[in-house]
MIDREN-446373 format. One record per residue: x, y, z of N, C-alpha, C in turn. Coordinates in steps of 0.1 Angstrom, whole numbers, plus 5000, padded with zeros to 4 digits. Each point is the difference from the previous one (the first is absolute). Layout:
residues N
XYZXYZXYZ
...
//
This chain:
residues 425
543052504428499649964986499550134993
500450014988499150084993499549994989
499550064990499749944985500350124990
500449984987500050054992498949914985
499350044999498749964990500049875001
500149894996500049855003500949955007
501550065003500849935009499950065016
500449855003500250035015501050045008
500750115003501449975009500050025011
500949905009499949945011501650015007
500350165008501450015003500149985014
501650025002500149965016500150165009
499249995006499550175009501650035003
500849965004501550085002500650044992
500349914987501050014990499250064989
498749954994499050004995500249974985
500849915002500849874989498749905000
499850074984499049844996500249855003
498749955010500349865003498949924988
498750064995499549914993499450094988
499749914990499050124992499249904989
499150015003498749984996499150044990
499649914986499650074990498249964998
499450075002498249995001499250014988
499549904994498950044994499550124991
499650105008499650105001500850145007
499550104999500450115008499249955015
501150035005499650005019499350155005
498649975005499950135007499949995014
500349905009499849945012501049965005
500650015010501549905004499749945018
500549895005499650005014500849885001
501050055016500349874999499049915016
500449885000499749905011500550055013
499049985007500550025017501349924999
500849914996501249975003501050024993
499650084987500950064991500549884990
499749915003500149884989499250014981
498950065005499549994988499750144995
499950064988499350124998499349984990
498550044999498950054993500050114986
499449964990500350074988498650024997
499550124999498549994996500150084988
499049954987499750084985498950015000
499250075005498750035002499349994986
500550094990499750014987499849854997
500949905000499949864993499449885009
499550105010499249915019501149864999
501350014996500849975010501050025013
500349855005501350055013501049874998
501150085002501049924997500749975014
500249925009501349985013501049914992
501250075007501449955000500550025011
500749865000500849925015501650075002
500450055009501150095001501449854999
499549895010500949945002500049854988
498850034989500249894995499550104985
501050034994499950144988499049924992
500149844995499149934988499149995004
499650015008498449995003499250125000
498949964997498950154999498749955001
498950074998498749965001499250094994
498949994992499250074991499050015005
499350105001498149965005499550124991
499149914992499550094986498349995007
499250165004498949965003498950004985
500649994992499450024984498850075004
498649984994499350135000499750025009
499849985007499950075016500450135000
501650014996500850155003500450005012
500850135000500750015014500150115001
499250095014500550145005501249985011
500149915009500849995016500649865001
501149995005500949895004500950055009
499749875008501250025015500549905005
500449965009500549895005499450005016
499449885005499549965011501650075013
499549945008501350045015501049884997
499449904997501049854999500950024989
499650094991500849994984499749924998
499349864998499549924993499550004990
498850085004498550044993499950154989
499349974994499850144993498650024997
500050145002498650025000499650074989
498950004988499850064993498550034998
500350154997498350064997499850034984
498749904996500050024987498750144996
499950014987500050134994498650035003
499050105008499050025004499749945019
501650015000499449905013499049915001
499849914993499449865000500549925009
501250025006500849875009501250025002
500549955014501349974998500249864997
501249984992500649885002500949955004
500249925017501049995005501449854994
500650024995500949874995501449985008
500049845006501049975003501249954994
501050035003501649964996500249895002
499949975010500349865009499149884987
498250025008499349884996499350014990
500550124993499550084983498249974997
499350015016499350005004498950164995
499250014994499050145000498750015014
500050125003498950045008498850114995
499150034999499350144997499250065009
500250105005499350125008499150114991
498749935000499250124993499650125001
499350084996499850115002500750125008
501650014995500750085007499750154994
500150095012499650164995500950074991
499650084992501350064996499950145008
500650025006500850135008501550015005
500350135006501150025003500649915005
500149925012500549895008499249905003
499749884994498949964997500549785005
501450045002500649875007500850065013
500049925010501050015008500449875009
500950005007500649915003500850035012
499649925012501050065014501149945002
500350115005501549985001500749865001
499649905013500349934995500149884991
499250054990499449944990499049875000
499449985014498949865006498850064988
499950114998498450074996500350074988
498849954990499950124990498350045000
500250145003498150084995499950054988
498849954992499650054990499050094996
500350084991498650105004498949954988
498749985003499049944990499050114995
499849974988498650065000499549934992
498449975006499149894995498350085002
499150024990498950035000500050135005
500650074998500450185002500350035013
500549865006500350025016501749984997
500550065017501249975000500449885010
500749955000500749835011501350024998
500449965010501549935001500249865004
500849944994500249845005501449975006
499949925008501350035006500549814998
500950004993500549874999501449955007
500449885003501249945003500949964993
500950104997501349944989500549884999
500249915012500549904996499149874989
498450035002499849894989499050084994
499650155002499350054993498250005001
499649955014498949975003499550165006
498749985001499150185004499949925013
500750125009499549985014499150095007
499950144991498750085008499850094980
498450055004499150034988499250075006
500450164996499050045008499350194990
498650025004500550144989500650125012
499950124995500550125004498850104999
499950105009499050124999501250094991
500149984986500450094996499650034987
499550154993499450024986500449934992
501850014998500950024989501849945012
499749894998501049955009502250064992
500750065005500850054994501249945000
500449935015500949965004500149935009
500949895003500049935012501549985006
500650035011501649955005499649975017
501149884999500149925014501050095008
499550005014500950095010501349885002
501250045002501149925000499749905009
499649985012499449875009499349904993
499650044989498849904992498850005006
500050065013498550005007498550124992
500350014996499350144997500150034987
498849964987499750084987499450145000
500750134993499450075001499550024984
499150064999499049984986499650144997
500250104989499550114998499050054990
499550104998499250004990500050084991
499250014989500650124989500150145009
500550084991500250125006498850094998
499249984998498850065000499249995014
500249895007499649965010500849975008
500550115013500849995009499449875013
500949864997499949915010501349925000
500249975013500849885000499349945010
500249834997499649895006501049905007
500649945010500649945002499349885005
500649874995499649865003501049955006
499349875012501149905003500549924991
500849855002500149924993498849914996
499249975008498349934999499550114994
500150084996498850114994499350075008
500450025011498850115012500350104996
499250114998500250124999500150075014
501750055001500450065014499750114996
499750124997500050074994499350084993
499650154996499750104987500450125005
500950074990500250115003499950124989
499050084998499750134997500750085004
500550154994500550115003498850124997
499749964990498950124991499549954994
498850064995499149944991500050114988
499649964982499950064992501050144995
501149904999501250074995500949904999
500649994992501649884993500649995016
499749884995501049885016501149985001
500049904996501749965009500449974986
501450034998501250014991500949894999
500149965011501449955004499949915016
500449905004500649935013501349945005
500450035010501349915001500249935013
499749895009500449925007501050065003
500349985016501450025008500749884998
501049975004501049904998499449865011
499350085014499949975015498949924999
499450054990498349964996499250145011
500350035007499650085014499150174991
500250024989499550134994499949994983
498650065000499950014982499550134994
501350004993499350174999499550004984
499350104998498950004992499950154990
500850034993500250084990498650064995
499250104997499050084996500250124990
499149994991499750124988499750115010
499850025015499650155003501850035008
500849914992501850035005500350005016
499349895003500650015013500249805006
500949985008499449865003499649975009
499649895003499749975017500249865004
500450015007500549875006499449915016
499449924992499149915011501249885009
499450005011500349875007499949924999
500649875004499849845000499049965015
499750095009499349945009498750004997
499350144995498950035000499850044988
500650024989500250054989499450144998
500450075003499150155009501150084989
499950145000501150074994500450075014
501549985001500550075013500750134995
500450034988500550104991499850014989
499850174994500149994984500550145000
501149974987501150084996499550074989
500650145003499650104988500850014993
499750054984501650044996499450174988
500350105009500150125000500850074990
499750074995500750074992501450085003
499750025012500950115012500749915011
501049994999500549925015499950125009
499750015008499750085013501249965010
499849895009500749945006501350025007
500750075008501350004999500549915005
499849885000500749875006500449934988
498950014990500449954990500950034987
501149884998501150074990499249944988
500750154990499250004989501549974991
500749944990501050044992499650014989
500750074994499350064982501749954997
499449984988501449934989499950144991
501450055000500350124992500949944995
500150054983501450014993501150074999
500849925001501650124999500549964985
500850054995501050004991501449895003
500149984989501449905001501150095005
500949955007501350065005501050014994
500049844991501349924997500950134987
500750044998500650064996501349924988
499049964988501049934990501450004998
500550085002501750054999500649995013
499949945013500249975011500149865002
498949914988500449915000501249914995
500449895004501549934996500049894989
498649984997499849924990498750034993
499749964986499150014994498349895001
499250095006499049905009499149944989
499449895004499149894990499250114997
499249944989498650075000499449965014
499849874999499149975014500550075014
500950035001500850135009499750114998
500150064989499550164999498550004998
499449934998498549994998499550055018
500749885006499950025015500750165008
501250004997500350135004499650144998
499549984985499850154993498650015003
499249885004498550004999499550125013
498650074998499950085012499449915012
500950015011500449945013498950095008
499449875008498950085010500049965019
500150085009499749955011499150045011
500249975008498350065009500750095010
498850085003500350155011498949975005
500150015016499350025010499250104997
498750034997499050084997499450075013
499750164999499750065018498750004997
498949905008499050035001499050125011
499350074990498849884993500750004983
499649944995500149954987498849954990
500050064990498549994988500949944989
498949905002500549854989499350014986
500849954993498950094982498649885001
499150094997498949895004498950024983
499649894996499850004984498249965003
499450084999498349974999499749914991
499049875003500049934990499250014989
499849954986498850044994498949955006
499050035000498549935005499349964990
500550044985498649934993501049884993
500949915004500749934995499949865006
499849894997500349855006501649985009
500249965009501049955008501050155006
499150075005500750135003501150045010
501450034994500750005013499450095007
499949915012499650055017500049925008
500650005011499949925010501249895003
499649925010501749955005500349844985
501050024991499849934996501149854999
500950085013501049885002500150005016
500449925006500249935014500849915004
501350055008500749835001500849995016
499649935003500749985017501249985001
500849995009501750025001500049855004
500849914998500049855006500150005015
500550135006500149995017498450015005
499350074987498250055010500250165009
501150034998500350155003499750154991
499749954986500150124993498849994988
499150084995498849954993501150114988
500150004988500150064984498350004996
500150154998498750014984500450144997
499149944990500350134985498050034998
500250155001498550064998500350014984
499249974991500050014985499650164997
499250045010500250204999501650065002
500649945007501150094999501549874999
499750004985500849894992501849995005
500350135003501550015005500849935017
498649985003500349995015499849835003
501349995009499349885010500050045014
498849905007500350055014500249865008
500150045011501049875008499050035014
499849895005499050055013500949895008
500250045014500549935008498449925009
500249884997498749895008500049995012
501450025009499549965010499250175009
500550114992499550115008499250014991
499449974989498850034991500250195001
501150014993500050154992501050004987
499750104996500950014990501550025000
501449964995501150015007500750074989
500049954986500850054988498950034986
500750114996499449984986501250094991
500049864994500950014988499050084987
500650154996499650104991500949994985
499249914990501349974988500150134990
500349984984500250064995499149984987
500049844998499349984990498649895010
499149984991498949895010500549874999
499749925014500549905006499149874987
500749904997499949914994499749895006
500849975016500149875001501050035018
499049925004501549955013499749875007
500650015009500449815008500750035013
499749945007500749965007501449895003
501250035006501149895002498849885007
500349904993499349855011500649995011
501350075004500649955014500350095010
499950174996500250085008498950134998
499450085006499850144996500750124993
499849974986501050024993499050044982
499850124997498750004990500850034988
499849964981500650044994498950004992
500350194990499050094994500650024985
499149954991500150054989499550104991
499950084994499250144995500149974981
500149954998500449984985501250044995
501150095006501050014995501549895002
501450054996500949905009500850015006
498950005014500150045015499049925005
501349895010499349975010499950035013
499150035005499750085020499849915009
500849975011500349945009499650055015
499049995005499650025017500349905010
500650045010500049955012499750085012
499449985016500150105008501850034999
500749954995501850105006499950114987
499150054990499450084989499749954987
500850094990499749994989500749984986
500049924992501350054991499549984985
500250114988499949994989500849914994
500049884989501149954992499849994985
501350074990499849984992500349864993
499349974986500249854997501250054991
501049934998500950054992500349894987
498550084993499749934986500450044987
500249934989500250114989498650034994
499650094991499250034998498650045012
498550044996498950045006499849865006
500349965012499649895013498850085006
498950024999498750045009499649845006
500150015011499649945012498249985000
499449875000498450004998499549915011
501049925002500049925014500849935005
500449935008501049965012499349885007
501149885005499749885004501349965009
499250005012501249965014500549864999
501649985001500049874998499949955018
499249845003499749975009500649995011
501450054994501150025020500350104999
499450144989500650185007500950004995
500949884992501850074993499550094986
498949984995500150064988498550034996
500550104989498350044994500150024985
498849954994500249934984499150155001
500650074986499350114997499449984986
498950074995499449994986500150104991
500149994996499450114986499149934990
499250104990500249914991500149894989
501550044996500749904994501149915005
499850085010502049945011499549975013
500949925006500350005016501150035003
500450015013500950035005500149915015
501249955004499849985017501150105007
498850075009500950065010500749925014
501049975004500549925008500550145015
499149915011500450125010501049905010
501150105006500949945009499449965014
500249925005499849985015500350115012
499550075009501150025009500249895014
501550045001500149885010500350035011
499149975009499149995012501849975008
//
């Protein structure tokens, strides 16, 4: 699905032949569909409406106008049933049902970075609270929306909360001014605190292993570390250096070459969208001899939200390979292999990294830089691809579709879907 100012379009991922289209109210700044892909979510923040429309029954729709209340957030529960909405000053959520057009309200929700979550398999949702200059989390049961644990937190300035994929284990962070993380059970015991340093910008960034078994923990001093699920102890923390030292580790740098294609050799006269792609300057990776000095960008210090430090993190779906990006040295990604806890790859770009992901079904990373070029990693290497678009396609981010055949690219004003072949096994 995508939107263009108040309409909705709704194509088929192969063909990507319009199946529905949808006209809103308002301009859409929100889109989401339902865990079963039945319904999709239309949120107008500006007019604190949301609009759902039924894929398999086009005439039907549903309005939920929170009039002055307003509206910052809307999502959809795990069931797709429910919708959740945060109105304007976080005063509340308001949970509404589809089914029994039923309302619920959850008060005092925080406003921060990750401030709802929901486990995996969607039995639990935690809220993050703040009430009388303290912080709480409530932890409720989706199916009828009742509080089953209420409890506060030792934290100044509560930042974020995400469930380890088991559902066993909340971990809960704090502003970055105050390096903590806290992990709770499902009852609310605190298993848990973990400090690195005191009196210096904390933690950036977290990412859960797929295994639930490791959580690594992104930091403003650029390095991460990654605790255990037995003891929650740090058994490692990774640096990221200016200099690869290393000779184990491959470094590839994406260099440009020149087009080859030689106009007058050709046998026919090429599309634009053809010579856009052909003539465009074509880039691929060289094995780099280390050691190797990565461009490394000092940050300002007297500025609010300063690049430094790890500010992206994403696990491989096998639990074999950790991805981060140090926001000091904006060109680079690095690749750490988990189960030997060292570093294995680091991909050296050209322009700074925008965006990456992981394939859902294999070890398999795809890198965006802003331009139109997309970068593809696997352990069998590496491969540049160009988008063969007409006009300036700069690349801003990228969305794996849920079986690894294809990847929706962004710009923008445009999409694109990249469709990748299978090999067969």
């Amino acid at each position: 699905a995508s939107c263009v100012q108040y309409r909705v379009v709704v194509r088929d991922v192969k063909t990507l032949q319009i199946l529905q289209l949808y006209t809103c109210l308002d301009q859409v700044q929100y889109i989401e569909w339902s865990s079963d892909s039945l319904f999709i979510l239309c949120a107008m923040y500006k007019r604190g409406i949301v609009q759902v429309w039924s894929l398999e029954q086009p005439d039907w729709h549903c309005k939920i106008d929170e009039g002055s209340a307003g509206l910052v957030a809307s999502c959809w529960s795990p069931d797709g049933r429910h919708i959740l909405n945060t109105t304007e000053f976080h005063l509340r959520i308001t949970v509404w049902s589809l089914c029994t057009k039923s309302v619920s309200y959850i008060k005092y929700p925080k406003a921060c970075q990750q401030g709802i979550a929901f486990t995996k398999d969607g039995r639990y949702m935690a809220v993050a609270e703040r009430r009388d200059c303290k912080d709480f989390v409530s932890i409720f049961v989706c199916s009828d929306w009742q509080l089953l644990r209420h409890f506060d937190t030792e934290t100044q300035d509560l930042f974020g909360i995400e469930w380890a994929p088991n559902s066993c284990v909340l971990a809960v962070w704090d502003t970055c001014l105050e390096y903590k993380i806290l992990l709770y059970s499902l009852d609310g015991r605190l298993l848990s605190t973990y400090r690195a340093y005191e009196w210096s910008l904390g933690v950036k960034s977290i990412a859960w292993s797929p295994s639930s078994q490791f959580l690594a923990i992104g930091s403003y001093d650029e390095k991460v570390r990654i605790l255990n699920h037995v003891t929650w102890k740090k058994i490692t923390e990774f640096e990221h250096p200016a200099t690869i030292a290393n000779t184990k580790t491959i470094v590839y740098k994406e260099v440009e070459k020149s087009p080859s294609v030689e106009t007058e050799r050709l046998s026919f006269t090429p599309t634009r969208a053809l010579a856009s792609s052909l003539f465009s300057t074509q880039s691929k990776y060289d094995v780099s001899q280390v050691p190797v000095s990565l461009q490394y960008i000092k940050p300002v210090a007297d500025r609010a939200n300063p690049k430094m430090g790890i500010g992206m993190l994403a696990f491989s779906p096998d639990n074999c390979f950790l991805a981060t990006k140090n926001d000091n040295i904006p060109n680079a990604v690095w690749i750490w292999d988990i189960q030997k806890l060292k570093l294995f790859v680091v991909l050296e770009q050209l322009c700074a990294i925008q965006s990456f992901q992981w394939d859902p079904r294999q070890p398999r990373l795809a890198v965006c830089t802003g331009n139109s070029k997309v970068y593809l990693w696997s352990p069998a290497g590496c491969v540049s691809v160009q988008v063969p678009m007409e006009g300036d396609f700069q690349i801003i981010s990228l969305s794996w579709h849920s079986s690894g055949d294809s990847i929706v690219l962004l710009s923008k004003d445009n999409f694109c879907v990249c469709y990748l072949e299978r090999e067969e096994v």
